[in-house]
MOPAC internal coordinates of N, CA, C and O (Angstrom, degrees):
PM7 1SCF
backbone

  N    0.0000 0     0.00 0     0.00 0    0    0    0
  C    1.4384 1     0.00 0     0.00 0    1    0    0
  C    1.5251 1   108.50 1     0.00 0    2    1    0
  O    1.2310 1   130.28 1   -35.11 1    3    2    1
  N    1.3011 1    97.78 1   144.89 1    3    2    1
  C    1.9085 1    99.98 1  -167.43 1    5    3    2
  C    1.5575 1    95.82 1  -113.31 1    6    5    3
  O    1.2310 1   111.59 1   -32.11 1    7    6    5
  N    1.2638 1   133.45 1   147.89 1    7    6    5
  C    1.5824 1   163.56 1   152.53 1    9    7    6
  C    1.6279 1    79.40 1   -30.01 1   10    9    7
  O    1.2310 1   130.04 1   -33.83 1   11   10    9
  N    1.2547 1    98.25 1   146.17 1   11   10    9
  C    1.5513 1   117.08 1   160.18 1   13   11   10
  C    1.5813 1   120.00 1  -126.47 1   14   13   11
  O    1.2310 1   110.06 1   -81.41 1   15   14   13
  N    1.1225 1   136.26 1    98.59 1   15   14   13
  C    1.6526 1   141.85 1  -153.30 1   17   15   14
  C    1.8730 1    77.63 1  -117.61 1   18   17   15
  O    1.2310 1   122.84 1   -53.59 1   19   18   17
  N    1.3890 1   112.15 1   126.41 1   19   18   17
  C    1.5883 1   130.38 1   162.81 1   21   19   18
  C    2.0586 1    99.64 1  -118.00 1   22   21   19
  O    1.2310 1   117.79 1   -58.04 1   23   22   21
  N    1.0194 1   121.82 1   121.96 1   23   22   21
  C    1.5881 1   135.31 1   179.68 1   25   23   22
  C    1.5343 1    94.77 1   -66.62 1   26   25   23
  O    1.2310 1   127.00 1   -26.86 1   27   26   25
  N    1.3180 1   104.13 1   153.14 1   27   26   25
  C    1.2981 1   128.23 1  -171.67 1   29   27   26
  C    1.5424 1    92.21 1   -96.63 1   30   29   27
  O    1.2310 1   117.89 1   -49.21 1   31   30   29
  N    1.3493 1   121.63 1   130.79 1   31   30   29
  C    1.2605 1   140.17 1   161.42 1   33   31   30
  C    1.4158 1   137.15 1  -135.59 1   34   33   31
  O    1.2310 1   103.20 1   -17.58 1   35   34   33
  N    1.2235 1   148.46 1   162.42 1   35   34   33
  C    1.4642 1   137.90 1  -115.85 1   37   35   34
  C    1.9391 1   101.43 1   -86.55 1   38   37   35
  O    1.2310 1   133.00 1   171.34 1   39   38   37
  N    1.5661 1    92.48 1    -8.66 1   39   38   37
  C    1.8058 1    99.91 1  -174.54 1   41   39   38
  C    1.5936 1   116.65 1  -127.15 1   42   41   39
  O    1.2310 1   127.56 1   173.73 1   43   42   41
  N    1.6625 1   103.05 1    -6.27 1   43   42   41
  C    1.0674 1    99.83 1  -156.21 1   45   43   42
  C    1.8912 1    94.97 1  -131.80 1   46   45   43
  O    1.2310 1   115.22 1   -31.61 1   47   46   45
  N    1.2241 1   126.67 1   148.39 1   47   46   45
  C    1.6174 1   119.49 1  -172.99 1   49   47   46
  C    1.2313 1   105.38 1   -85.91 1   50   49   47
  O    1.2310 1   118.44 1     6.74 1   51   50   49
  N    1.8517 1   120.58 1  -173.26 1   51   50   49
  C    0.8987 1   129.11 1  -143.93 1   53   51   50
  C    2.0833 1    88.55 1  -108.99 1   54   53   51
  O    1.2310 1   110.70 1   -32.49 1   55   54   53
  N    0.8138 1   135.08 1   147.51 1   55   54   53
  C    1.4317 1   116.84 1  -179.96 1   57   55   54
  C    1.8275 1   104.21 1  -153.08 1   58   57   55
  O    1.2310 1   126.99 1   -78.33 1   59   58   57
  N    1.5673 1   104.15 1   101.67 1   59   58   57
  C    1.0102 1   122.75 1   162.34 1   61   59   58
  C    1.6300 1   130.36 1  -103.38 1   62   61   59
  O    1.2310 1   127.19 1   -48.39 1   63   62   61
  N    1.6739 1   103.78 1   131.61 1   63   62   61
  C    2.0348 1    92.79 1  -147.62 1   65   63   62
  C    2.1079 1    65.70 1  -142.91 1   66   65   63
  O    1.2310 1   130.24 1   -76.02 1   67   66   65
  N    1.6986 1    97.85 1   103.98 1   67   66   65
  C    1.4167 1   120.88 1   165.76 1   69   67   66
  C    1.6095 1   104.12 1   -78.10 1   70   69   67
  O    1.2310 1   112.82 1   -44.15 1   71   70   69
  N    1.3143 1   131.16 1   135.85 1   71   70   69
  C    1.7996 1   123.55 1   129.21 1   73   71   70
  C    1.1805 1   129.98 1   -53.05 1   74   73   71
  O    1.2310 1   118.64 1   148.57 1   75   74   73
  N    1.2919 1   120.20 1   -31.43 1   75   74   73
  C    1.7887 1   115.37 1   151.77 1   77   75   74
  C    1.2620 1   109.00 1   -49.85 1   78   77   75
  O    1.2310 1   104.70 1   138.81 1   79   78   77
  N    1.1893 1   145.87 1   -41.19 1   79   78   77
  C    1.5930 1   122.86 1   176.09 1   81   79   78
  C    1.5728 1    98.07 1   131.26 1   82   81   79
  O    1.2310 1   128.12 1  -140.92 1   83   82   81
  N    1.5478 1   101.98 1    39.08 1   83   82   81
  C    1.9124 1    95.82 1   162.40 1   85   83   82
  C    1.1661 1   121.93 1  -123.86 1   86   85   83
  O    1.2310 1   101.80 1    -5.34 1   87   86   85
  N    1.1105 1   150.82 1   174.66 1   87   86   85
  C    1.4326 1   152.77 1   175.70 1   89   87   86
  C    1.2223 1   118.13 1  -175.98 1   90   89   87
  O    1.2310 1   133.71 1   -70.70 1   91   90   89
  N    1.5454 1    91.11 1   109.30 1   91   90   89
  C    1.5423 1   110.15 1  -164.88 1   93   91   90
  C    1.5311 1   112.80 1  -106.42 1   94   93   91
  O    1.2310 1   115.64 1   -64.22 1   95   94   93
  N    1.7073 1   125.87 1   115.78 1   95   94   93
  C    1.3801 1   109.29 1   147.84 1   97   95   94
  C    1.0707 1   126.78 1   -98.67 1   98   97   95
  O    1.2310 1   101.84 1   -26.43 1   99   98   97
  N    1.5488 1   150.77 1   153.57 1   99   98   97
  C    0.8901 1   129.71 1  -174.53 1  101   99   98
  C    1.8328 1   108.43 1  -159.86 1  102  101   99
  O    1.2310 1   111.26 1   -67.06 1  103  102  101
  N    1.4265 1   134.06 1   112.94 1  103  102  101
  C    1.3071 1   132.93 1  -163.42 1  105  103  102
  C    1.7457 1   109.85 1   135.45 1  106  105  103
  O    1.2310 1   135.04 1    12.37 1  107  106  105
  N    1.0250 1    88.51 1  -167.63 1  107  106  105
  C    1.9586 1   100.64 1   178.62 1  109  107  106
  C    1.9350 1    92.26 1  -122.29 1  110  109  107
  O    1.2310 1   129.11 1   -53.85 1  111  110  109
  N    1.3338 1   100.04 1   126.15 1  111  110  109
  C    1.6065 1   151.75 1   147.62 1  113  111  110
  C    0.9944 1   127.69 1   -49.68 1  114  113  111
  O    1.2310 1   108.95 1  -107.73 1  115  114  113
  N    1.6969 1   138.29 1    72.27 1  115  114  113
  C    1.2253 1   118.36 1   157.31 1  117  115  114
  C    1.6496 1   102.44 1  -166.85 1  118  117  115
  O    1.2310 1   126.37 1  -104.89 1  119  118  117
  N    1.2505 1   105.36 1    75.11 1  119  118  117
  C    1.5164 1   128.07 1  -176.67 1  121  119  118
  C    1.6028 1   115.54 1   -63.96 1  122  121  119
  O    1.2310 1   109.31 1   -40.40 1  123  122  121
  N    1.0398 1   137.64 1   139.60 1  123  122  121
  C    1.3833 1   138.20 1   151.55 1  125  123  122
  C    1.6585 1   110.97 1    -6.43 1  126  125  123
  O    1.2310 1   130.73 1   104.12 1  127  126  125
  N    1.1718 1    96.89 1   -75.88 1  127  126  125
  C    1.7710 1   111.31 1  -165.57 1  129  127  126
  C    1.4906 1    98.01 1  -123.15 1  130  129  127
  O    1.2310 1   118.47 1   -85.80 1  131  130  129
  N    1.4248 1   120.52 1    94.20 1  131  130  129
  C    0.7760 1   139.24 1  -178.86 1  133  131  130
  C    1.9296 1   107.35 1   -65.42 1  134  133  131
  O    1.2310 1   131.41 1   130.02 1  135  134  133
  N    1.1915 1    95.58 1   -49.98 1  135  134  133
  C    1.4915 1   103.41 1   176.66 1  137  135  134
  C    1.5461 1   117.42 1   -47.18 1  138  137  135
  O    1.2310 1   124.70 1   126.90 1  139  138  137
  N    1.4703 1   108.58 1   -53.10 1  139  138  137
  C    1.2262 1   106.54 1   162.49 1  141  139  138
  C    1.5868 1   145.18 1   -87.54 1  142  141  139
  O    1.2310 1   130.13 1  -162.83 1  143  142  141
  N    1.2751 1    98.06 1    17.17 1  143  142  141
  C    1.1579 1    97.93 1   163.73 1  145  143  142
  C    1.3902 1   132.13 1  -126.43 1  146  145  143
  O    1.2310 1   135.30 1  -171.70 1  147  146  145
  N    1.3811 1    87.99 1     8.30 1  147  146  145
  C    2.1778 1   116.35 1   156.35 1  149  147  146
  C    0.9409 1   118.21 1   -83.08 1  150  149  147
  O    1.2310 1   119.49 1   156.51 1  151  150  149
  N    1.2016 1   118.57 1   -23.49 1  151  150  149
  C    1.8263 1   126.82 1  -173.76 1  153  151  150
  C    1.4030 1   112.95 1   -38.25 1  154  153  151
  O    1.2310 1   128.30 1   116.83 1  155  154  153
  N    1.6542 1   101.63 1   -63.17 1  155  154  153
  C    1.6738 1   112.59 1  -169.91 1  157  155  154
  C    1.1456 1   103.11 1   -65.31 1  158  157  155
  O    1.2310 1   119.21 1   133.68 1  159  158  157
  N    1.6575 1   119.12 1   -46.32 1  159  158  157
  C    1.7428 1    96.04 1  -174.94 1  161  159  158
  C    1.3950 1   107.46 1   -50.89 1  162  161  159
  O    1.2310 1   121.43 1   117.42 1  163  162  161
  N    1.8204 1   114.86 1   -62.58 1  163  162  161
  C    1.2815 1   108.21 1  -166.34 1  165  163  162
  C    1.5793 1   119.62 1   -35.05 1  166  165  163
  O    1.2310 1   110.72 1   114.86 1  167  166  165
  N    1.1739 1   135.05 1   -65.14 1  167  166  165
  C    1.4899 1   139.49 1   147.79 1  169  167  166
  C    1.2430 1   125.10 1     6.08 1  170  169  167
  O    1.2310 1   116.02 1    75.20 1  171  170  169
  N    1.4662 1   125.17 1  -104.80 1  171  170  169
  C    1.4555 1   108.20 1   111.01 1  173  171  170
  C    1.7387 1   116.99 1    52.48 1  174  173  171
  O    1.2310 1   126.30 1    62.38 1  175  174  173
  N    1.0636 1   105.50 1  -117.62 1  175  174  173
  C    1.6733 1   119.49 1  -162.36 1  177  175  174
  C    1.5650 1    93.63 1   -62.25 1  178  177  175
  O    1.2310 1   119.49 1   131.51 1  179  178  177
  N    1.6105 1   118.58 1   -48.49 1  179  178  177
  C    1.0785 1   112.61 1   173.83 1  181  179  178
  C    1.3427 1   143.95 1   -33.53 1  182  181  179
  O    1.2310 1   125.62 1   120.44 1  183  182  181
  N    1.8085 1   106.81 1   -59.56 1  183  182  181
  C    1.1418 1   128.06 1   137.02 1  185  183  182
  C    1.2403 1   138.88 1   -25.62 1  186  185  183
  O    1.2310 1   124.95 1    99.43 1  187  186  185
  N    0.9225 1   108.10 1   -80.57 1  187  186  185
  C    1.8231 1   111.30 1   157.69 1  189  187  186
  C    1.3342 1   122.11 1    -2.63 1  190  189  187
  O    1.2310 1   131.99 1   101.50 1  191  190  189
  N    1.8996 1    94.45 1   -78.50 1  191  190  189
  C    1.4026 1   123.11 1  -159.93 1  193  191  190
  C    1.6916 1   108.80 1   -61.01 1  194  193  191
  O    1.2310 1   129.36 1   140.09 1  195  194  193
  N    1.5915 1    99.56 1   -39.91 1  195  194  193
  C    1.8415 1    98.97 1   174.98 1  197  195  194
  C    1.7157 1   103.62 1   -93.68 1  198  197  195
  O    1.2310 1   121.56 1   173.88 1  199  198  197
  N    1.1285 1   114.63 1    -6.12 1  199  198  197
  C    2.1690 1    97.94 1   172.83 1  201  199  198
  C    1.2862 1   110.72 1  -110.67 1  202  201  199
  O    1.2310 1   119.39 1   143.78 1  203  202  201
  N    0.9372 1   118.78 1   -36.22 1  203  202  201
  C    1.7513 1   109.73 1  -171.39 1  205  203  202
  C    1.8902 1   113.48 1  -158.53 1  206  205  203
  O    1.2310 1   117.19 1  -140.14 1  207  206  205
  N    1.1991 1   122.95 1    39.86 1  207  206  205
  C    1.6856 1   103.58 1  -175.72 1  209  207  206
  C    1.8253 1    98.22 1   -77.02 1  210  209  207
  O    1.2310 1   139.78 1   -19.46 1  211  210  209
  N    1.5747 1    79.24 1   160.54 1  211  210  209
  C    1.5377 1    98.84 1  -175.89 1  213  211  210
  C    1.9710 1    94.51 1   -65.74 1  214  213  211
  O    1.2310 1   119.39 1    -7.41 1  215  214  213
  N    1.0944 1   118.78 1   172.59 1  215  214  213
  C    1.1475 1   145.78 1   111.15 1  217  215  214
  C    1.7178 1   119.81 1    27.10 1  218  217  215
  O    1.2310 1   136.74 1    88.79 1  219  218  217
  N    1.1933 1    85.19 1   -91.21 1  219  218  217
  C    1.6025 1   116.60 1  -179.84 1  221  219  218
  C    1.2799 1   108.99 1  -116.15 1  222  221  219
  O    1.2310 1   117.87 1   -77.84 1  223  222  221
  N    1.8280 1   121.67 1   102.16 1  223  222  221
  C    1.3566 1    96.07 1   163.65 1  225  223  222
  C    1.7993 1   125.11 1  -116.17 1  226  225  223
  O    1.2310 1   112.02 1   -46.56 1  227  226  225
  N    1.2164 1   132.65 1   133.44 1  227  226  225
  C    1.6271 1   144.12 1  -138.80 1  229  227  226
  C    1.8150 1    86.40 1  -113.16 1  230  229  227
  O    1.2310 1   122.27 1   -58.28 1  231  230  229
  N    1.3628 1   113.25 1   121.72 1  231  230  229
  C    1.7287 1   119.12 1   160.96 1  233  231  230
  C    1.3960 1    81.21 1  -125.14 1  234  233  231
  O    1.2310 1   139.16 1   -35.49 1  235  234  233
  N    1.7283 1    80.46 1   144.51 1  235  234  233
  C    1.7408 1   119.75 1  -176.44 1  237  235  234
  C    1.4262 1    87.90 1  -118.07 1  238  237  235
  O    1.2310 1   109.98 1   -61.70 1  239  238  237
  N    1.3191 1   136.41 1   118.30 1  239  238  237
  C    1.3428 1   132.20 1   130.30 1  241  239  238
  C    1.1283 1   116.65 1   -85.56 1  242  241  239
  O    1.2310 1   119.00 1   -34.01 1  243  242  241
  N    1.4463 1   119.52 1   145.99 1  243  242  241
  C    1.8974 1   120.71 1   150.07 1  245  243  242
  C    1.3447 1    93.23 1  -146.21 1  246  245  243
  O    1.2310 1   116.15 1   -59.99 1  247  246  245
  N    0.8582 1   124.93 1   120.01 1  247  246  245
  C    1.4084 1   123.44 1  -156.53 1  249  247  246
  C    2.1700 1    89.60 1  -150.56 1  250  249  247
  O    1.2310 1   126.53 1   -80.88 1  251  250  249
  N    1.1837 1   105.06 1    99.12 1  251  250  249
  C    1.3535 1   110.02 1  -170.53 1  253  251  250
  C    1.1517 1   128.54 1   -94.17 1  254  253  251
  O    1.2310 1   114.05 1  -161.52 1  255  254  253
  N    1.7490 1   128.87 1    18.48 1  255  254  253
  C    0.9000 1   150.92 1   157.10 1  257  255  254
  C    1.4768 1   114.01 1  -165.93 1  258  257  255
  O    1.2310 1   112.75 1   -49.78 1  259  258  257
  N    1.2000 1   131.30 1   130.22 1  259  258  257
  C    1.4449 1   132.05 1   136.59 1  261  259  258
  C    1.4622 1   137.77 1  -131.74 1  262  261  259
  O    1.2310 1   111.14 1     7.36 1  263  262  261
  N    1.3443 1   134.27 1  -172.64 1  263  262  261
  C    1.2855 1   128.08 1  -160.45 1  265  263  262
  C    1.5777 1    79.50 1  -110.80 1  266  265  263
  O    1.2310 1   133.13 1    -3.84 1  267  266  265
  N    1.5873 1    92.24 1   176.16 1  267  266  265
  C    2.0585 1   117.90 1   167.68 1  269  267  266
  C    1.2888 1   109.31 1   -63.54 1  270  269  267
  O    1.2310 1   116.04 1   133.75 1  271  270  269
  N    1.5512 1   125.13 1   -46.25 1  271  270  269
  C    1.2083 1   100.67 1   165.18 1  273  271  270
  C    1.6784 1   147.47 1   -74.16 1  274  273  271
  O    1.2310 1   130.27 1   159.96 1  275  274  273
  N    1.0493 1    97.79 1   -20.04 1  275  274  273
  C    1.4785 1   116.09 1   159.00 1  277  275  274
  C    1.3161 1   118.37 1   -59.66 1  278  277  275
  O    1.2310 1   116.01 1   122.39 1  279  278  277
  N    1.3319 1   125.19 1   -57.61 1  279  278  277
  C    1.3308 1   125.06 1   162.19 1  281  279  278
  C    1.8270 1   127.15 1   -44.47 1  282  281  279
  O    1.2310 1   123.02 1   126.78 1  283  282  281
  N    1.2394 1   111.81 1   -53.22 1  283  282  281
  C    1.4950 1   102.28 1   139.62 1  285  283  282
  C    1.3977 1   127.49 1    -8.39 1  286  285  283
  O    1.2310 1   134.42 1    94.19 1  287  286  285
  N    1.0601 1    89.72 1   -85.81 1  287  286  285
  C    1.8997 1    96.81 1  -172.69 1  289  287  286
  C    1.6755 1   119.13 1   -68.77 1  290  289  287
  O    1.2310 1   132.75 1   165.71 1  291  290  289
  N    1.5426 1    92.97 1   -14.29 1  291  290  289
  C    1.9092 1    97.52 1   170.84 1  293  291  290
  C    1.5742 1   101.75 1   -68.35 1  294  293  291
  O    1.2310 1   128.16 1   130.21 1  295  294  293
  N    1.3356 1   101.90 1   -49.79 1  295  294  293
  C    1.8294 1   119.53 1   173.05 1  297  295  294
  C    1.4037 1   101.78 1   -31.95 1  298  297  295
  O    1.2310 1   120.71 1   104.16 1  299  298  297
  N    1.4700 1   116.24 1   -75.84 1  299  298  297
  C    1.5041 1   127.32 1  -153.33 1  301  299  298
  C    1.7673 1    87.53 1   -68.42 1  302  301  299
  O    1.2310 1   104.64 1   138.53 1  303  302  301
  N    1.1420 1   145.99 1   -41.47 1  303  302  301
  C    1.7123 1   148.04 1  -166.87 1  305  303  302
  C    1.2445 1    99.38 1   -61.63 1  306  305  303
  O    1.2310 1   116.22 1   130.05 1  307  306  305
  N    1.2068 1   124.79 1   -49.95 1  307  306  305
  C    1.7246 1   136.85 1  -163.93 1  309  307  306
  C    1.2703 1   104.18 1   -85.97 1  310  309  307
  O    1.2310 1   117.94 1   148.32 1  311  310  309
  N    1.2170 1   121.54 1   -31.68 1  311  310  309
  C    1.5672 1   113.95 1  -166.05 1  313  311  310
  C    2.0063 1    92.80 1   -93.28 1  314  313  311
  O    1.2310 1   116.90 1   154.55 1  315  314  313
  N    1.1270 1   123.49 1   -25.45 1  315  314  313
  C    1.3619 1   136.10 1   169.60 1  317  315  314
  C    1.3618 1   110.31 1   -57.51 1  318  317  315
  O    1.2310 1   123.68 1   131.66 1  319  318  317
  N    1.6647 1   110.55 1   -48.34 1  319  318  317
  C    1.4681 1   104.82 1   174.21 1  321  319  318
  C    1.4788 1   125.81 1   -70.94 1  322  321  319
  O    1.2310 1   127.34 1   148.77 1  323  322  321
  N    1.3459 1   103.48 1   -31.23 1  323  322  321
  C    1.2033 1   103.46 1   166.45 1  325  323  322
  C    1.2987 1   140.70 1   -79.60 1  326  325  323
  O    1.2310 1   123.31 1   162.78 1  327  326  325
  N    1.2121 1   111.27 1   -17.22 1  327  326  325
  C    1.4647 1   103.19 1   170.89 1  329  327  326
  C    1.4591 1   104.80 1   -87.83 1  330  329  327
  O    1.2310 1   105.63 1   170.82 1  331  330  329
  N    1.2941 1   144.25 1    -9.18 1  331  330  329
  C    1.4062 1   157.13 1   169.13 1  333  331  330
  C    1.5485 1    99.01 1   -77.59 1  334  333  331
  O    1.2310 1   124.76 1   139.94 1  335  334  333
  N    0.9824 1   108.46 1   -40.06 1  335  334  333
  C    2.0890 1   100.06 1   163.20 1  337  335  334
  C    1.6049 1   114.09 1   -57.60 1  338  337  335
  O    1.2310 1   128.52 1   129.42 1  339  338  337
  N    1.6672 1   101.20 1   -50.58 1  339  338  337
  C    1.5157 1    95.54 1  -164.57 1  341  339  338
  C    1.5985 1    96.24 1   -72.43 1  342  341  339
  O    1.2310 1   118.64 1   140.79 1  343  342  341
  N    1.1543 1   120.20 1   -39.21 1  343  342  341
  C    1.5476 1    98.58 1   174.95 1  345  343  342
  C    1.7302 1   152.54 1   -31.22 1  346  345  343
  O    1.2310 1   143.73 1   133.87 1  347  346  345
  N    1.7693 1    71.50 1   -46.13 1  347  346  345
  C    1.6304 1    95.98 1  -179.59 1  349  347  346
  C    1.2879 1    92.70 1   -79.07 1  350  349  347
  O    1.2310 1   101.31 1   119.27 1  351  350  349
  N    1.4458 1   151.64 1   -60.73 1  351  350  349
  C    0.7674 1   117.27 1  -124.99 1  353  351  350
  C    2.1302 1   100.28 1  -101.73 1  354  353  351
  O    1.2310 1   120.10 1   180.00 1  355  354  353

């Protein structure tokens, strides 16, 4: 499984997703097609979580603006991680 790095651009955040166990957003949120441009993370974390996560895994948000729909899908990410916590553990 390969790192997924998405570039920070003027609508869309910065999104760094380590196999060591980091996951970084970082910027203001509110892309055209929001749907598609969550996809890969979602994927992504998914992935991870059933092939290989570290140990310990650490998300950094700072995410300094977003819209309702964006927030949504922060919803559906967080509530994903968490029930993938209670699993594992």
């Amino acid at each position: 499984m390969e790192n997924l790095i998405i570039e920070e651009t003027k609508y869309t955040p910065l999104i760094k997703m380590d196999t060591n166990g980091t996951i970084e957003l970082v910027g203001k949120s509110y892309p055209e097609n929001t749907f598609e441009f969550y996809v890969p993370m979602m994927e992504w974390v998914k992935e991870y979580f059933e092939t290989s996560a570290a140990d310990v895994t650490t998300v950094n948000m700072e995410i300094t603006y977003f819209n309702q729909v964006v927030l949504n899908y922060f919803l559906i990410f967080l509530i994903y991680l968490k029930r993938t916590m209670i699993k594992r553990s």
